[in-house]
PDB file as gemmi writes it, atoms N, CA and C in Angstrom:
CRYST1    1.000    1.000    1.000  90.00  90.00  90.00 P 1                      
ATOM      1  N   UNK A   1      14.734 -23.560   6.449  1.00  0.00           N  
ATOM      2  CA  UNK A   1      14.057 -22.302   6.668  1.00  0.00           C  
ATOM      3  C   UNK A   1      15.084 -21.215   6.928  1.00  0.00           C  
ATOM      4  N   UNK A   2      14.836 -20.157   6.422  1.00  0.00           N  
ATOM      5  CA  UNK A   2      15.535 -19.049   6.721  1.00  0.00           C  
ATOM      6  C   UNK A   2      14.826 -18.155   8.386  1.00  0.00           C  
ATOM      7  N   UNK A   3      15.747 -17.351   8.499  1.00  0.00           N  
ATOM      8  CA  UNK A   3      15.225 -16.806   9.455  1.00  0.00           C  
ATOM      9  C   UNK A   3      14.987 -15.180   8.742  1.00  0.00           C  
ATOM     10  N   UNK A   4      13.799 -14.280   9.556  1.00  0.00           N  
ATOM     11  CA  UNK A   4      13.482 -13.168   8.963  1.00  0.00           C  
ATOM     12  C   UNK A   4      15.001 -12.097   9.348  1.00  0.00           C  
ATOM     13  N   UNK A   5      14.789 -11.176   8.655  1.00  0.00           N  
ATOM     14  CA  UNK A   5      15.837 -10.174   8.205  1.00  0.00           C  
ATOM     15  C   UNK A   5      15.185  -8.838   9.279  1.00  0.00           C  
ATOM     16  N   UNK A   6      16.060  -8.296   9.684  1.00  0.00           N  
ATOM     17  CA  UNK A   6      15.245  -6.671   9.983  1.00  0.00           C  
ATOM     18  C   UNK A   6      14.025  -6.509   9.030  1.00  0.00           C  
ATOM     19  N   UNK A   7      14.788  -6.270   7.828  1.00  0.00           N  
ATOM     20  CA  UNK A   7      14.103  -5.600   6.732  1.00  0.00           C  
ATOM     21  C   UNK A   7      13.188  -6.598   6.154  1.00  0.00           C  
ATOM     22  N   UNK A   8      13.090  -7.543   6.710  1.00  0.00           N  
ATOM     23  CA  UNK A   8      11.735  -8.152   6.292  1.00  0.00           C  
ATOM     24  C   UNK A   8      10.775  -8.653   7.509  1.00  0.00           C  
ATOM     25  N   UNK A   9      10.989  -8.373   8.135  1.00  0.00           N  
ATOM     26  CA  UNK A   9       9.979  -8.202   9.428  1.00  0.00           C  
ATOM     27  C   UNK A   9       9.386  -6.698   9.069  1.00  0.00           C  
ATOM     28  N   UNK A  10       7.971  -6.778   9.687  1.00  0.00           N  
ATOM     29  CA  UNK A  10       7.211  -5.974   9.794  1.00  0.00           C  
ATOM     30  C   UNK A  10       7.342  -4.932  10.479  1.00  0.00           C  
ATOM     31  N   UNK A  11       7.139  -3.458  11.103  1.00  0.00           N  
ATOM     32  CA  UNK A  11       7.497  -2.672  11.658  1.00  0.00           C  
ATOM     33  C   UNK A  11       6.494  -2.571  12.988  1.00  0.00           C  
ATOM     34  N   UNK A  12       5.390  -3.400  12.606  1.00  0.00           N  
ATOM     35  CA  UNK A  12       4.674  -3.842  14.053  1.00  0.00           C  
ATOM     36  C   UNK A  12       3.162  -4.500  13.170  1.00  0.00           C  
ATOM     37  N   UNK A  13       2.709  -4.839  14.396  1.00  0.00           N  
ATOM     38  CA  UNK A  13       1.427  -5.333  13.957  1.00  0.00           C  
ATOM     39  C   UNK A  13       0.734  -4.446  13.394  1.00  0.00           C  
ATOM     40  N   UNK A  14      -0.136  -4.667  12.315  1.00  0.00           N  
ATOM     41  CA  UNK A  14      -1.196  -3.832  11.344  1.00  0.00           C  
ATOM     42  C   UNK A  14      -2.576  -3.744  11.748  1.00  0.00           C  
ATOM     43  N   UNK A  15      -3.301  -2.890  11.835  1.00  0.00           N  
ATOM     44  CA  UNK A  15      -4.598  -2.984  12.102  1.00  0.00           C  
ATOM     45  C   UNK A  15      -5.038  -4.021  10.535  1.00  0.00           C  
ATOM     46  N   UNK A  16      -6.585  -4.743  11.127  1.00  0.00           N  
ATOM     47  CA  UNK A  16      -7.097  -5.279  10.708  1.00  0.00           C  
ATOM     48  C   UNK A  16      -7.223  -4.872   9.677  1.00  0.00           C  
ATOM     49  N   UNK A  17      -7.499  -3.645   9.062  1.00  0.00           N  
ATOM     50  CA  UNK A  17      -8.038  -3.277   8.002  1.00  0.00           C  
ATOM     51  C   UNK A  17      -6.961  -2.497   7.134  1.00  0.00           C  
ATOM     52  N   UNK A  18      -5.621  -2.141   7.586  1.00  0.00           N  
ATOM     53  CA  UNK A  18      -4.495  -1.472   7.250  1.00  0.00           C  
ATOM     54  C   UNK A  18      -3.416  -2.403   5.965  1.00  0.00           C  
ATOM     55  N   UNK A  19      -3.705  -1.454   5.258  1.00  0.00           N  
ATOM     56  CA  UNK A  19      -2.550  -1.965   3.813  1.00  0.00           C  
ATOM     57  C   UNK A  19      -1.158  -2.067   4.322  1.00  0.00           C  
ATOM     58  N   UNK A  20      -0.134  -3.376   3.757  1.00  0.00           N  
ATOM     59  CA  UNK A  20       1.006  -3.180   3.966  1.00  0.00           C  
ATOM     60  C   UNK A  20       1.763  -2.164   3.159  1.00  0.00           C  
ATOM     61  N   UNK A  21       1.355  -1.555   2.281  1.00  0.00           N  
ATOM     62  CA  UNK A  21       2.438  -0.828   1.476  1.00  0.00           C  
ATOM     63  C   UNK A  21       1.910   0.677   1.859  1.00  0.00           C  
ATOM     64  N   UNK A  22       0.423   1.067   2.008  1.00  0.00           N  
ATOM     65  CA  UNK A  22       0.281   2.457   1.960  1.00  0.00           C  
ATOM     66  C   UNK A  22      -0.482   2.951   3.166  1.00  0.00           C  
ATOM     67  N   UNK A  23      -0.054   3.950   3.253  1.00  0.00           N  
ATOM     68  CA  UNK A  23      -1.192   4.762   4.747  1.00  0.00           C  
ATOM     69  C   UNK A  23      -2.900   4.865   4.977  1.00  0.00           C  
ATOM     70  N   UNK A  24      -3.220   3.814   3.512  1.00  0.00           N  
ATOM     71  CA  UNK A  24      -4.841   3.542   3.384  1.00  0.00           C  
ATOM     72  C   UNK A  24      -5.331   2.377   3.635  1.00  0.00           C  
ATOM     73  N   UNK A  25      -6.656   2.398   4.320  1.00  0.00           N  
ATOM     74  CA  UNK A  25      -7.117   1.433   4.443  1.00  0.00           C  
ATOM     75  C   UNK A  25      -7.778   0.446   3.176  1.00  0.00           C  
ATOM     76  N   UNK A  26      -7.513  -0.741   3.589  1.00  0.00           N  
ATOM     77  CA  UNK A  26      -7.563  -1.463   2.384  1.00  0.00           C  
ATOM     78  C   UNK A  26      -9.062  -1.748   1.213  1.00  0.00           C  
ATOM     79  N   UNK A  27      -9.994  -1.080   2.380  1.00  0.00           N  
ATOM     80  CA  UNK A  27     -11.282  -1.137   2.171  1.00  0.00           C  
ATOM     81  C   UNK A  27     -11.133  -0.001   0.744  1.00  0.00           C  
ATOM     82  N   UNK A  28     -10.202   0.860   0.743  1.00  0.00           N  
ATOM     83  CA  UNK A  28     -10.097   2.135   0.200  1.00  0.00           C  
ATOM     84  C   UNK A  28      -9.618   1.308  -1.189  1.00  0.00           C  
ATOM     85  N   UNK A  29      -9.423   0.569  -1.272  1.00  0.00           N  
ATOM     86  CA  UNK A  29      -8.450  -0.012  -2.380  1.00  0.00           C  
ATOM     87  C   UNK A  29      -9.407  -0.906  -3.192  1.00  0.00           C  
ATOM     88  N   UNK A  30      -9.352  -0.071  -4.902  1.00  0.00           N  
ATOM     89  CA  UNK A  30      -9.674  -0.696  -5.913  1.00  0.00           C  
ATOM     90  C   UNK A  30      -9.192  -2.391  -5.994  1.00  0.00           C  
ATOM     91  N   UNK A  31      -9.252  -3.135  -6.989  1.00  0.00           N  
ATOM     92  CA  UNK A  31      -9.202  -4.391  -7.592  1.00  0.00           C  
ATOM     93  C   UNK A  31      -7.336  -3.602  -7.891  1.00  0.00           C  
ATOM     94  N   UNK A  32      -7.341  -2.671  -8.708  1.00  0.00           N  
ATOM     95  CA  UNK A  32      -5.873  -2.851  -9.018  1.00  0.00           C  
ATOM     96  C   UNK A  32      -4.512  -2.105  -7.872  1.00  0.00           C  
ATOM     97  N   UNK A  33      -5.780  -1.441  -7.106  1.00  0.00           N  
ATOM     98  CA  UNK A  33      -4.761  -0.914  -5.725  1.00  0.00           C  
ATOM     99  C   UNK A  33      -4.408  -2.207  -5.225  1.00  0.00           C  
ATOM    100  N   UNK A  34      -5.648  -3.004  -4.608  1.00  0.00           N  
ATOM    101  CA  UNK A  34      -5.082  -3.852  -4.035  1.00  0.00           C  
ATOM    102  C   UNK A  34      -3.903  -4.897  -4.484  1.00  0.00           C  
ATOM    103  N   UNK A  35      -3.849  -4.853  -5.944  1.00  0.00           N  
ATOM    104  CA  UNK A  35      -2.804  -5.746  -6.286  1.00  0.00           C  
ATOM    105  C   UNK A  35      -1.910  -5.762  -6.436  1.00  0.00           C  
ATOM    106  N   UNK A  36      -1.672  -3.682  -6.655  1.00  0.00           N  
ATOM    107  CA  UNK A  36      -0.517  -3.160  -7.269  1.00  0.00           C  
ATOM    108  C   UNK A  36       0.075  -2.864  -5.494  1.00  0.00           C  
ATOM    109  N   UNK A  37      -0.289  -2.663  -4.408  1.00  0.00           N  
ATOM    110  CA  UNK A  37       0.059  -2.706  -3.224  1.00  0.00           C  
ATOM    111  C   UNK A  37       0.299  -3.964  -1.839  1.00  0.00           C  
ATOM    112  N   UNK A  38      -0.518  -5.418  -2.577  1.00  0.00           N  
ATOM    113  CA  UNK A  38       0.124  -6.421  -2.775  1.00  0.00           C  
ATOM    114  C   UNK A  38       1.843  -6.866  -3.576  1.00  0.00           C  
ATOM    115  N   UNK A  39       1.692  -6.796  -4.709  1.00  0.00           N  
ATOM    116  CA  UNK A  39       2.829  -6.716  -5.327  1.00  0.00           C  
ATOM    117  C   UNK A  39       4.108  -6.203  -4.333  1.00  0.00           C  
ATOM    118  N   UNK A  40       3.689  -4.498  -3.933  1.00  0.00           N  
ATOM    119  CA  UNK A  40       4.603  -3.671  -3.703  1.00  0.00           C  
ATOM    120  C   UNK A  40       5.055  -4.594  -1.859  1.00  0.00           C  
ATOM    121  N   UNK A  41       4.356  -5.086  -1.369  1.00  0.00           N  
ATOM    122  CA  UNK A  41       4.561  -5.943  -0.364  1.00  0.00           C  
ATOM    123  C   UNK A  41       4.888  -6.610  -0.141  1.00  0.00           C  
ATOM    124  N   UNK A  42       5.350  -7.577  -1.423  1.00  0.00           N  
ATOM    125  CA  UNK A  42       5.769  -8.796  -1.650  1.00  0.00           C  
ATOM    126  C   UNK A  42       6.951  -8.378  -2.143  1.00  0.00           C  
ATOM    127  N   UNK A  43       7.013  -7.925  -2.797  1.00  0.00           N  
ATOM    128  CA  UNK A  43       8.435  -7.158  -3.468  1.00  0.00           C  
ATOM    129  C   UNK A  43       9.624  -6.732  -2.756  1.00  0.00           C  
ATOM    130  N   UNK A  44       8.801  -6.037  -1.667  1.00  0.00           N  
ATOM    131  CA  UNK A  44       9.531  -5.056  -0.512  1.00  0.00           C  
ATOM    132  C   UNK A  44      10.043  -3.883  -1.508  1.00  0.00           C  
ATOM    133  N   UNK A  45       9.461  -3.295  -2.156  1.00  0.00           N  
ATOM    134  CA  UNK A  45       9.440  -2.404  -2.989  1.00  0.00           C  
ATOM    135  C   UNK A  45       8.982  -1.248  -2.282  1.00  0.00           C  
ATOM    136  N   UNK A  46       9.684   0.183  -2.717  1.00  0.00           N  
ATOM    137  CA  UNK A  46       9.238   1.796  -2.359  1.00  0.00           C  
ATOM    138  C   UNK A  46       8.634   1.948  -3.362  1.00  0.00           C  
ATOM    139  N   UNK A  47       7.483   2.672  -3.697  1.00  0.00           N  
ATOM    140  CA  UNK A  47       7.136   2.940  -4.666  1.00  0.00           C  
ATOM    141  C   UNK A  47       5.860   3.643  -4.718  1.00  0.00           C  
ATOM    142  N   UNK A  48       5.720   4.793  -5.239  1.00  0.00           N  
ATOM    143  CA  UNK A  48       3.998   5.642  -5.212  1.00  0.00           C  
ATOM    144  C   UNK A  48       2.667   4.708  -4.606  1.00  0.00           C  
ATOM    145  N   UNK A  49       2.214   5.445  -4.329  1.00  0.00           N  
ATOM    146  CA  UNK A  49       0.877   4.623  -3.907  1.00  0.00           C  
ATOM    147  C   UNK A  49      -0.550   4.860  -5.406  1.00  0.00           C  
ATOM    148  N   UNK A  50      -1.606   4.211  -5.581  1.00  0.00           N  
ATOM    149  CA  UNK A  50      -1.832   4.078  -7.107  1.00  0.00           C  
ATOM    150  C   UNK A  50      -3.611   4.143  -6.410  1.00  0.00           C  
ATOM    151  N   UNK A  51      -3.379   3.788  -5.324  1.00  0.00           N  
ATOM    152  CA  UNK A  51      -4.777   4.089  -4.616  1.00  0.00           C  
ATOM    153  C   UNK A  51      -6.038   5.340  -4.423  1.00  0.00           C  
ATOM    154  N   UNK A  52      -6.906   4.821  -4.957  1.00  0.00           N  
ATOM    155  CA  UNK A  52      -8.216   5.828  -5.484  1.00  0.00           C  
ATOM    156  C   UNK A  52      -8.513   6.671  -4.339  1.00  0.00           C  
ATOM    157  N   UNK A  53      -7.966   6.296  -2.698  1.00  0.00           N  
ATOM    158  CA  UNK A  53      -7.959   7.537  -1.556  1.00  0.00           C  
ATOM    159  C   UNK A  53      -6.750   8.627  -1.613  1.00  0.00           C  
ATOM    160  N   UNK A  54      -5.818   7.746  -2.570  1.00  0.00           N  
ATOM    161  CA  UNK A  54      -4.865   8.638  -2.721  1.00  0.00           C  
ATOM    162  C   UNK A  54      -5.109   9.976  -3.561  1.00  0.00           C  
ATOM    163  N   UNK A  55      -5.694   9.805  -4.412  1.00  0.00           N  
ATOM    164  CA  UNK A  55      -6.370  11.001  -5.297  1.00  0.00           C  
ATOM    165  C   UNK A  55      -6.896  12.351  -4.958  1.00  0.00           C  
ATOM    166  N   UNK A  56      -6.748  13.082  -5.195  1.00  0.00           N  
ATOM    167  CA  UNK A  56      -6.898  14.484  -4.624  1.00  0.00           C  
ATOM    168  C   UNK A  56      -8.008  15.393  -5.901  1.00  0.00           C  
ATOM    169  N   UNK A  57      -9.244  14.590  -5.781  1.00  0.00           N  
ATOM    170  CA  UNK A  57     -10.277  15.356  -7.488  1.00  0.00           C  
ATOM    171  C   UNK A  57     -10.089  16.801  -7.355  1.00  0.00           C  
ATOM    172  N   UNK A  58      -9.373  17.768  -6.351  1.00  0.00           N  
ATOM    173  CA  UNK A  58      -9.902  19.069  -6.568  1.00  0.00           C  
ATOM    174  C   UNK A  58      -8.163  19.207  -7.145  1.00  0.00           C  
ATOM    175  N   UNK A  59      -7.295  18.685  -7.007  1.00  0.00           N  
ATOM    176  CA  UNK A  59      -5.750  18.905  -7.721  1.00  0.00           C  
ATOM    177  C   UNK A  59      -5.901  18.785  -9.035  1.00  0.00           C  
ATOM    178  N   UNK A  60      -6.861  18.084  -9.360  1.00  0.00           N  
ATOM    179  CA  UNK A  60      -6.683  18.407 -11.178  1.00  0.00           C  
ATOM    180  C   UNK A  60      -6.715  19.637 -11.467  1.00  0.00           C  
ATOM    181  N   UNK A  61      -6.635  20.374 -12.970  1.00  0.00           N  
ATOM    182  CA  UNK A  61      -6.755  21.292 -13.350  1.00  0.00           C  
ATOM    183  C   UNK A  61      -7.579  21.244 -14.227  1.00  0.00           C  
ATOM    184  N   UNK A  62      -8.421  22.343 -13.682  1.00  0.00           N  
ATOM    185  CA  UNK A  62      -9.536  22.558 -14.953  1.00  0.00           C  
ATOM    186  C   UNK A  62      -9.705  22.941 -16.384  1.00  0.00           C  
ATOM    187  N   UNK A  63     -10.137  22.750 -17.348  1.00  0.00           N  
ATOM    188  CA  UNK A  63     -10.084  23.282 -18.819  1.00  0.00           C  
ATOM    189  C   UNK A  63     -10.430  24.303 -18.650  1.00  0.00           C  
TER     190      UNK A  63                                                      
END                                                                             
């Protein structure tokens, strides 16, 4: 067995319902959020968040 790293220890305990990769709750998270923010957890990857709370519908631009 290895022992954990700083950088792979957690930065504290997570609420129950709290994603490891993004500032949303997981309830918030599609089929491919959750996988693509799985992934990013497992990875230990930085990387955008892809999550449907992340979305901002009034930032689009209109035709």
């Amino acid at each position: 067995m290895t022992a954990a790293t700083p950088a792979d220890a957690p930065a504290g305990p997570l609420a129950e319902n709290a994603c490891p990769s993004c500032p949303h709750p997981l309830d918030s998270h599609d089929v491919i959020a959750r996988r693509f923010c799985t992934a990013t957890a497992a990875g230990h990857l930085e990387r955008g968040c892809v999550c449907g709370a992340a979305v901002d519908p009034h930032a689009r631009k209109k035709p």
